[in-house]
Structures are given as C-alpha cells and as structure tokens.
DRENDO-682208 format. One record per atom (N, C-alpha, C): x, y, z; residue in one letter; residue number from 1; atom name. Coordinates in nm, 2 decimals. Each point is the difference from the previous one (the first is absolute). Example, Ala and Ser with C-alpha at 12.3 -4.5 7.8 and 13.67 -1.06 7.14 Angstrom:
<gudren c1="1.32" c2="-0.57" c3="0.78" r="A" k="1" a="N"/>
<gudren c1="-0.09" c2="0.12" c3="0.00" r="A" k="1" a="CA"/>
<gudren c1="0.09" c2="0.12" c3="0.00" r="A" k="1" a="C"/>
<gudren c1="-0.04" c2="0.11" c3="-0.07" r="S" k="2" a="N"/>
<gudren c1="0.09" c2="0.11" c3="0.00" r="S" k="2" a="CA"/>
<gudren c1="-0.08" c2="0.11" c3="0.08" r="S" k="2" a="C"/>
END
This chain:
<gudren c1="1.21" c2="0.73" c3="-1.46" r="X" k="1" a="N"/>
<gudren c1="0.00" c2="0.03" c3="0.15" r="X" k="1" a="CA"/>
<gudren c1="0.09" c2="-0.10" c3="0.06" r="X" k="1" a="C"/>
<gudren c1="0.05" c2="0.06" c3="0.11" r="X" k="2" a="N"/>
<gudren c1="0.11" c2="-0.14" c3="0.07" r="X" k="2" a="CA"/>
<gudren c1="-0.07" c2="0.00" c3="0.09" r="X" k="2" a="C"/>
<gudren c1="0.05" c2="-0.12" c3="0.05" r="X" k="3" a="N"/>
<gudren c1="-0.04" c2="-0.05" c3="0.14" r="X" k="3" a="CA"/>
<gudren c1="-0.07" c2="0.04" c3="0.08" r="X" k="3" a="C"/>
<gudren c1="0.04" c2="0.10" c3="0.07" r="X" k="4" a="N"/>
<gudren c1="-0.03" c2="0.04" c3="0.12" r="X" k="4" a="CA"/>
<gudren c1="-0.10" c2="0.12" c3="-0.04" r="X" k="4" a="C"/>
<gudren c1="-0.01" c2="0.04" c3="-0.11" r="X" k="5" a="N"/>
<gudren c1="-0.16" c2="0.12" c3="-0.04" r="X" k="5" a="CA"/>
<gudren c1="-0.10" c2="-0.13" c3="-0.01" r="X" k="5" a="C"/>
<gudren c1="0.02" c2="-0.12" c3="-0.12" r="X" k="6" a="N"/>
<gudren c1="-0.08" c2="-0.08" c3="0.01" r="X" k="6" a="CA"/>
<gudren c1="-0.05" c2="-0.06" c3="0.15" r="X" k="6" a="C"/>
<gudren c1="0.07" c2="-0.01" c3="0.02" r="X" k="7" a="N"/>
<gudren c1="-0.06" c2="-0.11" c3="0.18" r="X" k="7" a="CA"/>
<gudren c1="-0.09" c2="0.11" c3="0.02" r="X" k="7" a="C"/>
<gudren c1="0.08" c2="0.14" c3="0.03" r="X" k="8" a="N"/>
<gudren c1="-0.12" c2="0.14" c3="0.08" r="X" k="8" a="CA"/>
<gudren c1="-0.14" c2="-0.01" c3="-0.08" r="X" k="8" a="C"/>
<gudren c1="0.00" c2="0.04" c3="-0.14" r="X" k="9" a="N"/>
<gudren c1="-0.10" c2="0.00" c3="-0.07" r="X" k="9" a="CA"/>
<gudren c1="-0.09" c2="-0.13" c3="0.02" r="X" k="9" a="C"/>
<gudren c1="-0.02" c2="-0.12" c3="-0.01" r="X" k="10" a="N"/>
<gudren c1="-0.09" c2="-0.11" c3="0.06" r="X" k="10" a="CA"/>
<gudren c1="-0.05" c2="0.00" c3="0.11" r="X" k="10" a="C"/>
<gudren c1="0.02" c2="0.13" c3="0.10" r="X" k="11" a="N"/>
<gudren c1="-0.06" c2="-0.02" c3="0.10" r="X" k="11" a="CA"/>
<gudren c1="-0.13" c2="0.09" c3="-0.02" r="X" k="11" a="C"/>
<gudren c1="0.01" c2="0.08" c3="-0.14" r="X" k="12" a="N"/>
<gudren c1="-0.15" c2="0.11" c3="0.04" r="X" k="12" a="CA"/>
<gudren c1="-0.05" c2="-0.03" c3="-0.14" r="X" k="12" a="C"/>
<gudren c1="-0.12" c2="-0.06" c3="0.06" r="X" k="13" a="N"/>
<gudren c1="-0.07" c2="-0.02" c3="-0.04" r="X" k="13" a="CA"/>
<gudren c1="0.00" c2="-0.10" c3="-0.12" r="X" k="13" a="C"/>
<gudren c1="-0.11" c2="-0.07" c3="-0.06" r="X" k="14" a="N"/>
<gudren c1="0.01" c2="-0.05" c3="-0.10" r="X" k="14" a="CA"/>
<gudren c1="0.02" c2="0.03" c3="-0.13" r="X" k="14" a="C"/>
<gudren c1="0.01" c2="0.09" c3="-0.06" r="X" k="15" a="N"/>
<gudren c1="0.07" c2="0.09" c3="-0.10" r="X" k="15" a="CA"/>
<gudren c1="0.15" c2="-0.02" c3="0.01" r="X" k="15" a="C"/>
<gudren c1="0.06" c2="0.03" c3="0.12" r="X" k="16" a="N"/>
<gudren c1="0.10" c2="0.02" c3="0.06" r="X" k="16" a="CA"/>
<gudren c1="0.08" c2="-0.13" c3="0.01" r="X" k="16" a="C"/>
<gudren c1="-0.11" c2="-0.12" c3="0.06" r="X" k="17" a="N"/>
<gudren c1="0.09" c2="-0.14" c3="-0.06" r="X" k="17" a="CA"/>
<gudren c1="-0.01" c2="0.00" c3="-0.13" r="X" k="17" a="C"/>
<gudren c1="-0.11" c2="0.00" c3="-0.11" r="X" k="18" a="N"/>
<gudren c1="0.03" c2="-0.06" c3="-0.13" r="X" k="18" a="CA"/>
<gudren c1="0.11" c2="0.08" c3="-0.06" r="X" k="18" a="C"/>
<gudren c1="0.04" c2="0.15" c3="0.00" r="X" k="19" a="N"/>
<gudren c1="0.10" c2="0.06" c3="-0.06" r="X" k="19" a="CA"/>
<gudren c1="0.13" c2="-0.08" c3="0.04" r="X" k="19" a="C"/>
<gudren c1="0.01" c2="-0.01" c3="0.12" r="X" k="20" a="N"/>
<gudren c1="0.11" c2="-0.03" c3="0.11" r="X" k="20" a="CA"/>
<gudren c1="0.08" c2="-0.17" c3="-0.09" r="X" k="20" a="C"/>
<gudren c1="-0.12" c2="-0.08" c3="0.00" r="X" k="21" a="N"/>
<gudren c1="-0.02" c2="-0.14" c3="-0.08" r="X" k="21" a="CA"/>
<gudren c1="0.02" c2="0.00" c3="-0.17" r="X" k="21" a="C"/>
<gudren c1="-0.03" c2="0.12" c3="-0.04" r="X" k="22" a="N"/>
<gudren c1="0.04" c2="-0.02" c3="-0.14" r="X" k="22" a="CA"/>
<gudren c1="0.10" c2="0.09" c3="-0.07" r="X" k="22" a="C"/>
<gudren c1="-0.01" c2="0.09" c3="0.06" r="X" k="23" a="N"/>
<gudren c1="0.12" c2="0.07" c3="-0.03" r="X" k="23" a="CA"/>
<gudren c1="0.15" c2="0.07" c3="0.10" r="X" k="23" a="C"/>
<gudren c1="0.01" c2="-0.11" c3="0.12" r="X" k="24" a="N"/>
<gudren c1="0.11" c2="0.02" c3="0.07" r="X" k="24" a="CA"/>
<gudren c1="0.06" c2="-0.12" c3="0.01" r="X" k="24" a="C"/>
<gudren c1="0.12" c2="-0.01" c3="0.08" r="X" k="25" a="N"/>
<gudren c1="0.08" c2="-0.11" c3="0.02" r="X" k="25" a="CA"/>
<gudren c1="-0.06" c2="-0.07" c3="0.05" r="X" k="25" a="C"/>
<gudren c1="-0.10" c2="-0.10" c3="-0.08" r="X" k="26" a="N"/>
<gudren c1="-0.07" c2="-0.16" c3="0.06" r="X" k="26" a="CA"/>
<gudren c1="0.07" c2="-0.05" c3="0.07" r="X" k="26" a="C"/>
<gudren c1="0.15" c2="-0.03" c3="-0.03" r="X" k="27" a="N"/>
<gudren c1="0.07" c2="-0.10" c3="0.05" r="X" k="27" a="CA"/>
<gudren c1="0.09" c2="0.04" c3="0.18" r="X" k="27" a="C"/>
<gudren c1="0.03" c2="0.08" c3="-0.05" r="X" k="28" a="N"/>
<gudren c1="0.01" c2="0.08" c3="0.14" r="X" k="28" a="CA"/>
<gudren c1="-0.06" c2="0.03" c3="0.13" r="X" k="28" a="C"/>
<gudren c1="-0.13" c2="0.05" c3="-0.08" r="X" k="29" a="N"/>
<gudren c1="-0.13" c2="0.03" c3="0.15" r="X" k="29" a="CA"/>
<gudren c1="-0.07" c2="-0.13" c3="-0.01" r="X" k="29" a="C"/>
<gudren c1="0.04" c2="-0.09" c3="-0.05" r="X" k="30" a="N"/>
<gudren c1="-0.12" c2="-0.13" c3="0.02" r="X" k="30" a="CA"/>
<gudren c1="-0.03" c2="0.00" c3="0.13" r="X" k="30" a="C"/>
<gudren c1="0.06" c2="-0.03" c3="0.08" r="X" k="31" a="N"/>
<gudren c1="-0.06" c2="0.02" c3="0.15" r="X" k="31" a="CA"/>
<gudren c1="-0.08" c2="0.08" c3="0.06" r="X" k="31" a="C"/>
<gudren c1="0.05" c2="0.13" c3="-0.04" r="X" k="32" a="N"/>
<gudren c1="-0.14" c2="0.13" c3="0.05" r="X" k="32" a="CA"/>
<gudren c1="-0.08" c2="0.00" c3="-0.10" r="X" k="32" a="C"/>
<gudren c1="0.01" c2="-0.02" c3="-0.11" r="X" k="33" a="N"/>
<gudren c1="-0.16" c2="-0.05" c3="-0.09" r="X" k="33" a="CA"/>
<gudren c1="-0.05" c2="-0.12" c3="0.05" r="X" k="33" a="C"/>
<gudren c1="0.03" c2="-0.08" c3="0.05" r="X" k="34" a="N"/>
<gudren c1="-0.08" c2="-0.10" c3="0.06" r="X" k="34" a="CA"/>
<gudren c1="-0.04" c2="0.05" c3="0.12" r="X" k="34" a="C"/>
<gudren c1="0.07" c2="0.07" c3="0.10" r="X" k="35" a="N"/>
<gudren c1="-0.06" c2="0.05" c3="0.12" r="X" k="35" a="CA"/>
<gudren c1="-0.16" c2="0.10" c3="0.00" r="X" k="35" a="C"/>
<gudren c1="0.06" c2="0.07" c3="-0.09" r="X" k="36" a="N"/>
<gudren c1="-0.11" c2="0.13" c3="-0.05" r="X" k="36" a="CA"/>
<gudren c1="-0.12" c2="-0.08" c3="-0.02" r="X" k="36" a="C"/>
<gudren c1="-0.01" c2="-0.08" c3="-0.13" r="X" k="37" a="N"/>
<gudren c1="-0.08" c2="-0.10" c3="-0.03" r="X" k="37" a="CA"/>
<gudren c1="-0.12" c2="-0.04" c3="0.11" r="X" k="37" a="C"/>
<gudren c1="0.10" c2="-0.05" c3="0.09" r="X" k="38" a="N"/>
<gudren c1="-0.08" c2="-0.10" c3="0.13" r="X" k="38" a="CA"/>
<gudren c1="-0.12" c2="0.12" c3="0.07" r="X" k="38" a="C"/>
<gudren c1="0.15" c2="0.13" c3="0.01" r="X" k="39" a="N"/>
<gudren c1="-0.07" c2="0.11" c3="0.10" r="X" k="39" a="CA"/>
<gudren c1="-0.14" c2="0.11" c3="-0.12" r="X" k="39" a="C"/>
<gudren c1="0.03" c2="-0.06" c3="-0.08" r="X" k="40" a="N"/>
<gudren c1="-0.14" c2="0.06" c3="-0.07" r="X" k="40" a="CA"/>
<gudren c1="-0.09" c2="-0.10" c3="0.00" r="X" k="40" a="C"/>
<gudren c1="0.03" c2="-0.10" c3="-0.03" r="X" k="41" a="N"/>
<gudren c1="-0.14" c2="-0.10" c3="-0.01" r="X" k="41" a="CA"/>
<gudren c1="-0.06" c2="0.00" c3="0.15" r="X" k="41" a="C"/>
<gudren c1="0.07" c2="-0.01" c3="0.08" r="X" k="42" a="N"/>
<gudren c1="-0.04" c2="0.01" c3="0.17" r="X" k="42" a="CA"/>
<gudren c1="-0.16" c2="0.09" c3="0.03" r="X" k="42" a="C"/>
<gudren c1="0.00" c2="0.12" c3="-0.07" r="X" k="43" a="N"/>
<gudren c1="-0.10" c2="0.03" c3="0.04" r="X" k="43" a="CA"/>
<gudren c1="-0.12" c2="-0.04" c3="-0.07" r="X" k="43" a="C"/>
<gudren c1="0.02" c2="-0.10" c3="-0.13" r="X" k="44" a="N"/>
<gudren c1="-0.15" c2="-0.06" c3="-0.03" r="X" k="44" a="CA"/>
<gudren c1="-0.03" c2="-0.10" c3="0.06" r="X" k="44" a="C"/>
<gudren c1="0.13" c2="-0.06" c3="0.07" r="X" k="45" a="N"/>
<gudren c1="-0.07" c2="-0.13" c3="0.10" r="X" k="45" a="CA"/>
<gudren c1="-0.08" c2="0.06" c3="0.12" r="X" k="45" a="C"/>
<gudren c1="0.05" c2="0.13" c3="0.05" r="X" k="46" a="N"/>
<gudren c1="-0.10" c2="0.11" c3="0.13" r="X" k="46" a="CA"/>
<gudren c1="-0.14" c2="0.00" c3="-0.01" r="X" k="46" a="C"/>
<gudren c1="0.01" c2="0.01" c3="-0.20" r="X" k="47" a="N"/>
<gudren c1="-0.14" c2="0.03" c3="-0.08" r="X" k="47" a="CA"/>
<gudren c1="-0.12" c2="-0.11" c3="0.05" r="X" k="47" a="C"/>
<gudren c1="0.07" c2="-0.09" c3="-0.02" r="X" k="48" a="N"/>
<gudren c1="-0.04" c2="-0.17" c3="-0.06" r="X" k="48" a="CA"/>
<gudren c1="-0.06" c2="-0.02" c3="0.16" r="X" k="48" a="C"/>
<gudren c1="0.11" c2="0.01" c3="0.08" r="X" k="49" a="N"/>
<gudren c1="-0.03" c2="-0.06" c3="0.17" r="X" k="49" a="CA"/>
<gudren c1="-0.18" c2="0.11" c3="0.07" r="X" k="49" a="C"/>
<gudren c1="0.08" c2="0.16" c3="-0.09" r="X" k="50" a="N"/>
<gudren c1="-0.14" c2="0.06" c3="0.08" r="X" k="50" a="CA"/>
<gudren c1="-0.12" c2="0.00" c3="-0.06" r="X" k="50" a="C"/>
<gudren c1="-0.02" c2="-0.11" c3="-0.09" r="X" k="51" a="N"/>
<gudren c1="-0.14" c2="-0.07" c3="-0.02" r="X" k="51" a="CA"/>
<gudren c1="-0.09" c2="-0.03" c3="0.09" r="X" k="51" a="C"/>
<gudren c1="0.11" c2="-0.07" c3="0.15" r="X" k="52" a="N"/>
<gudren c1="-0.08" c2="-0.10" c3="0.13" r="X" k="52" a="CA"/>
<gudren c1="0.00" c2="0.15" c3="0.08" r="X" k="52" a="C"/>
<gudren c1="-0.13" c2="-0.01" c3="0.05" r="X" k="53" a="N"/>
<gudren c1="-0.01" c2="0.11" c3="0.07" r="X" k="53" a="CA"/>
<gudren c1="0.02" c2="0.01" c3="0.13" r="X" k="53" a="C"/>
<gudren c1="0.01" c2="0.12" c3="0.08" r="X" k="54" a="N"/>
<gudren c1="0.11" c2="0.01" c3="0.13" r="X" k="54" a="CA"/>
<gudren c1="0.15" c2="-0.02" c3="0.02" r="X" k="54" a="C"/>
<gudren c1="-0.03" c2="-0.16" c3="-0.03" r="X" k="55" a="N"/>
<gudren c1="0.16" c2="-0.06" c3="0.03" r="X" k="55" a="CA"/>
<gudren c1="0.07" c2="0.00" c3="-0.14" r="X" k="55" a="C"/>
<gudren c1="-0.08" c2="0.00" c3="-0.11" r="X" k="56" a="N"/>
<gudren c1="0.05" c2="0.02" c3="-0.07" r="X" k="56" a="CA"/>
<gudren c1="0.06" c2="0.14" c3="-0.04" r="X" k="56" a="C"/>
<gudren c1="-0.08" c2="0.10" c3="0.03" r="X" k="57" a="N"/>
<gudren c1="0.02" c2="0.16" c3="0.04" r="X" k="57" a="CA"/>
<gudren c1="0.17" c2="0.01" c3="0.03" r="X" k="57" a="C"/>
<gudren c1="-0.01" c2="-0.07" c3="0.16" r="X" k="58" a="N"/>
<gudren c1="0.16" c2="0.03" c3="0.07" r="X" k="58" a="CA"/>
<gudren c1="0.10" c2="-0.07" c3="-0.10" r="X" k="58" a="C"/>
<gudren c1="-0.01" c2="-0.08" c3="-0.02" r="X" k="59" a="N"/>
<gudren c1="0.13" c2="-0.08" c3="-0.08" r="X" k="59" a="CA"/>
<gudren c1="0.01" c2="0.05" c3="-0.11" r="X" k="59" a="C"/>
<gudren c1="-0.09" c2="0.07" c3="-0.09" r="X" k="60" a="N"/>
<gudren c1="0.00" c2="0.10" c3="-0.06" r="X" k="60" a="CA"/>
<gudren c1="0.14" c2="0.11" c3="0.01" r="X" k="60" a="C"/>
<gudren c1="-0.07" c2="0.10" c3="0.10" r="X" k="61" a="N"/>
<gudren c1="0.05" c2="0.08" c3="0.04" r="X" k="61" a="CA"/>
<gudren c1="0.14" c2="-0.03" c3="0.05" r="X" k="61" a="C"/>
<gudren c1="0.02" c2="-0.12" c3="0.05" r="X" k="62" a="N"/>
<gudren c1="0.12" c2="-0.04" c3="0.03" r="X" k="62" a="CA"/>
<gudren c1="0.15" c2="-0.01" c3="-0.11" r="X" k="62" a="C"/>
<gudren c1="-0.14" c2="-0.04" c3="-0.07" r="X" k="63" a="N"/>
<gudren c1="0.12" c2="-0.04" c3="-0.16" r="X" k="63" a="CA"/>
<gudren c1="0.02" c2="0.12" c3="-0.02" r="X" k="63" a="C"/>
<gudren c1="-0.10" c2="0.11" c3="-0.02" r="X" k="64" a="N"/>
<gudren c1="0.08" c2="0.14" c3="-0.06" r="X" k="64" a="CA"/>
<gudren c1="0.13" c2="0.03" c3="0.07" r="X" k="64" a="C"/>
<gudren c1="-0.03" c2="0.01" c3="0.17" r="X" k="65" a="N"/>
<gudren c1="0.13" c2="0.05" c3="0.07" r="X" k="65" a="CA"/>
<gudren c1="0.07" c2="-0.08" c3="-0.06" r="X" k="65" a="C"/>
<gudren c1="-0.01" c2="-0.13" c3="0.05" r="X" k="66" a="N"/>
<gudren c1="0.13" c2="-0.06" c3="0.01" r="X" k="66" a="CA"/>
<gudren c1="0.06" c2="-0.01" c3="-0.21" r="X" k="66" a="C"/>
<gudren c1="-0.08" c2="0.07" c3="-0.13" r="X" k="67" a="N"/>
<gudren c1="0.03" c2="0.03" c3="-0.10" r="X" k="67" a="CA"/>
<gudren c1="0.08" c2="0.12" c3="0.01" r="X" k="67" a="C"/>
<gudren c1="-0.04" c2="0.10" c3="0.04" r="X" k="68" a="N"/>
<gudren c1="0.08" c2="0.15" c3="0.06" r="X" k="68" a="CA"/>
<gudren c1="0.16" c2="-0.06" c3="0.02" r="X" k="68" a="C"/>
<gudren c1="0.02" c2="-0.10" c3="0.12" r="X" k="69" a="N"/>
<gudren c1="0.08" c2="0.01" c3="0.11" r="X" k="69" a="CA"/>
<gudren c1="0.12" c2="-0.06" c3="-0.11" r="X" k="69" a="C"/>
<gudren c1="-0.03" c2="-0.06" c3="-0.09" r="X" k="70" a="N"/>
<gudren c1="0.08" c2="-0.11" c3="-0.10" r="X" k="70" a="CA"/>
<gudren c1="0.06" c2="0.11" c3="-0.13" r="X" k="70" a="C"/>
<gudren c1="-0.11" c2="0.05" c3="-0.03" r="X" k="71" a="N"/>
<gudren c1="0.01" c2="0.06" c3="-0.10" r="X" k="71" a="CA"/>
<gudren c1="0.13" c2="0.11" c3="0.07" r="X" k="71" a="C"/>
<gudren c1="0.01" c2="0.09" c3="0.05" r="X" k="72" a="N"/>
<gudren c1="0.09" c2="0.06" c3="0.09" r="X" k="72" a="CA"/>
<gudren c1="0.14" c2="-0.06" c3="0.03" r="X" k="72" a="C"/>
<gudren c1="-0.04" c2="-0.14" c3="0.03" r="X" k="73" a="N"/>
<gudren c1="0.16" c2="-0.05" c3="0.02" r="X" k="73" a="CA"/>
<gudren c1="0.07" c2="-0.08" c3="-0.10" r="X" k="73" a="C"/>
<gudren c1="-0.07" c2="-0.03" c3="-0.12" r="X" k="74" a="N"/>
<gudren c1="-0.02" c2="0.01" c3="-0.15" r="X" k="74" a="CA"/>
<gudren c1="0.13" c2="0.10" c3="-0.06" r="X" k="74" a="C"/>
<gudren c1="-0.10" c2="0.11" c3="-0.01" r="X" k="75" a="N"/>
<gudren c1="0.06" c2="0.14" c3="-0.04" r="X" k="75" a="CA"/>
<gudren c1="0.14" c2="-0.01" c3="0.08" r="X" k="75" a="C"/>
<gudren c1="0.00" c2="0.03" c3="0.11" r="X" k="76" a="N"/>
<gudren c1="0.13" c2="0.03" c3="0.06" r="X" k="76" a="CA"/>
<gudren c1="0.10" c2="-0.11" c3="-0.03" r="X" k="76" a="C"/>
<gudren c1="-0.03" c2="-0.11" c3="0.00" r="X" k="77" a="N"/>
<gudren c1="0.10" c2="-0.14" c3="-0.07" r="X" k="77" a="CA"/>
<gudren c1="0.03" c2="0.04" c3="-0.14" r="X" k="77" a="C"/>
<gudren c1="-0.10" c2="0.05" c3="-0.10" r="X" k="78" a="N"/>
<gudren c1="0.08" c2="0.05" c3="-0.12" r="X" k="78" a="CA"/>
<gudren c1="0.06" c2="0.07" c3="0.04" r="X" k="78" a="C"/>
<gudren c1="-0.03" c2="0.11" c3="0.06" r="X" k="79" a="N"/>
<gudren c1="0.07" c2="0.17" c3="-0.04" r="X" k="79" a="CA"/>
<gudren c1="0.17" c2="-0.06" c3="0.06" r="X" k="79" a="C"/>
<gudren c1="0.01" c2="-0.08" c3="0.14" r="X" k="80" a="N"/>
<gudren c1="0.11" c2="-0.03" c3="0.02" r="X" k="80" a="CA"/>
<gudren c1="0.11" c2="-0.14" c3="-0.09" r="X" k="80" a="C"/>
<gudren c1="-0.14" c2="-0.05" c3="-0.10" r="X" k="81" a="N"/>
<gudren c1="0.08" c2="-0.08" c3="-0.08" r="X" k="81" a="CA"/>
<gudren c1="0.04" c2="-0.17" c3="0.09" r="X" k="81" a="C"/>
<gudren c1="-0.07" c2="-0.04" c3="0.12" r="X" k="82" a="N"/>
<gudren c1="0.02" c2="-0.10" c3="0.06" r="X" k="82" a="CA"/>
<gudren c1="-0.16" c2="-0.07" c3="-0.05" r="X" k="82" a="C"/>
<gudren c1="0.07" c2="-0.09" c3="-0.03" r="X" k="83" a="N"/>
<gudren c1="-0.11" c2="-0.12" c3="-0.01" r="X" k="83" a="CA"/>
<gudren c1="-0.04" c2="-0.10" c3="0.12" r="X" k="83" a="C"/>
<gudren c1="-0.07" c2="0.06" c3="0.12" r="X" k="84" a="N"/>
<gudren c1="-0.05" c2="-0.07" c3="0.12" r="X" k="84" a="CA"/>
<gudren c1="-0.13" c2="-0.07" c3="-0.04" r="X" k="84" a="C"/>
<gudren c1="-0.05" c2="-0.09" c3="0.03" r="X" k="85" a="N"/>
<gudren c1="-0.12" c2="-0.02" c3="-0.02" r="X" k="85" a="CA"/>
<gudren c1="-0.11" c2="0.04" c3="0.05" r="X" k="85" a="C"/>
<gudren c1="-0.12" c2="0.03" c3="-0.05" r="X" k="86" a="N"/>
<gudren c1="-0.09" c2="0.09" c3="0.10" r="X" k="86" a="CA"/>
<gudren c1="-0.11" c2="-0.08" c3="0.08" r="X" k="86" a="C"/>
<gudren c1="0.00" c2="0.03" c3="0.15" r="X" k="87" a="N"/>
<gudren c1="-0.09" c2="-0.09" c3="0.05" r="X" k="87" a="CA"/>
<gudren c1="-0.12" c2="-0.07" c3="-0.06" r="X" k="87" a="C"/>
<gudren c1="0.01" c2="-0.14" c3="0.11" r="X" k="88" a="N"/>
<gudren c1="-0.10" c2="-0.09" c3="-0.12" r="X" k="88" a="CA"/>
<gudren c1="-0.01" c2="-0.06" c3="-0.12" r="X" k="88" a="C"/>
<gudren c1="-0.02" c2="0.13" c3="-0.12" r="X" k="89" a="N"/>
<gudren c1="0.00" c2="0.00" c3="-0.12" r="X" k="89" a="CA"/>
<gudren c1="0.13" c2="-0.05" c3="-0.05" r="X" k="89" a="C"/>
<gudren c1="0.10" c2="0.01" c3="0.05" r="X" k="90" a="N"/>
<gudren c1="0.14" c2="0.05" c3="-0.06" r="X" k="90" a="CA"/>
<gudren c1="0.09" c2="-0.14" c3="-0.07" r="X" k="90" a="C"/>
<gudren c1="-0.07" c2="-0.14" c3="0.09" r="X" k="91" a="N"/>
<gudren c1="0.00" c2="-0.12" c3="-0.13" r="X" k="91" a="CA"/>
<gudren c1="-0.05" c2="-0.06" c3="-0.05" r="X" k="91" a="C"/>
<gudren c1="-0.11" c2="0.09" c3="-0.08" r="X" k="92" a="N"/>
<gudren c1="-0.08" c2="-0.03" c3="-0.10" r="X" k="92" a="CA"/>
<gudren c1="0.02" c2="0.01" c3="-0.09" r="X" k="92" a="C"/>
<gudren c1="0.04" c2="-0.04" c3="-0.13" r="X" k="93" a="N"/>
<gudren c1="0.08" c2="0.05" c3="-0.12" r="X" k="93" a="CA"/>
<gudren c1="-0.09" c2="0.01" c3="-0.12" r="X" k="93" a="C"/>
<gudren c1="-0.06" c2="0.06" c3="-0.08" r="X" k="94" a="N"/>
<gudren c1="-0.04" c2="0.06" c3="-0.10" r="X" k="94" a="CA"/>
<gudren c1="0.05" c2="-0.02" c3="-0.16" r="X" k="94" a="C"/>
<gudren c1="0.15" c2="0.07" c3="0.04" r="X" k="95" a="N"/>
<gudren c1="0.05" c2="0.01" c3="-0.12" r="X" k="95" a="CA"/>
<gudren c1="0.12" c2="-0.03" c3="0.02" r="X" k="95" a="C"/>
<gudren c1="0.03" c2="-0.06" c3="-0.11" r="X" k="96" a="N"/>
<gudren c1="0.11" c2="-0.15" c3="0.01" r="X" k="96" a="CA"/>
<gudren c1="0.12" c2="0.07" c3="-0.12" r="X" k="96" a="C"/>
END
C-alpha cells in the first residue's frame, strides 16, 4: 500500500490501523498512524472519565464529540495528504 491508502486506512477503525501498521508504508504515514492512534484511544479515556457520575456523564459525551470532530479532520488531512496537526492531541507522539 502507499502512502496515502495507508494514512486513509488507520483512520477506520482498529483492524484498519493494525493492517494500515503492518502492512502499508510505516514510514510514510507515520504521522497519520500516530494521529489515528490518539483519535482511537480517545474514546476509552470518555470510557474511564464516565465512571464519575453527572459531570463525569458530560465530559464524557464531550470526548465523543469532540472524538467525531478529530477523527473527520483526521480523514480529510489524509485523504488531502497534509500533515496538520489535529487539535489538542496533535503533539502527542506515540510512534517515533
């Protein structure tokens, strides 16, 4: 796979990053495999937070949107092949 199928594929789902990671251009998409990464683990921190109840509820739900909103401008940064960083998350680095 080159580049730019790998970066697309890491964004769906987890299946989707490990293929993406082991059998596409590692070296290439390192950046949107790290991105993807952040924006999938995201929603088990949602998990973790909606333990506390109420407030823990909203911030919750917050994380999903604001997981949606990333994951979206994610995708569109591959599909156009620019490496922007994505809000927040975007210098966190993962994979070196």
């Amino acid at each position: 796979m080159d580049k730019k199928v790998t970066s697309i594929l890491a964004y769906f789902t987890w299946i989707g990053w490990l293929v993406a990671f082991f059998a596409g251009d590692k070296e290439g998409a390192k950046f949107h495999l790290n991105s993807a990464l952040l924006v999938l683990l995201l929603p088990i921190a949602g998990s973790i937070i909606m333990i506390i109840p109420i407030l823990g509820w909203i911030a919750g739900f917050a994380v999903y949107g604001f997981t949606a909103v990333v994951w979206i401008m994610g995708l569109i940064n591959a599909i156009k092949q620019e490496e922007k960083p994505l809000p927040l998350i975007g210098k966190i680095t993962i994979i070196k």
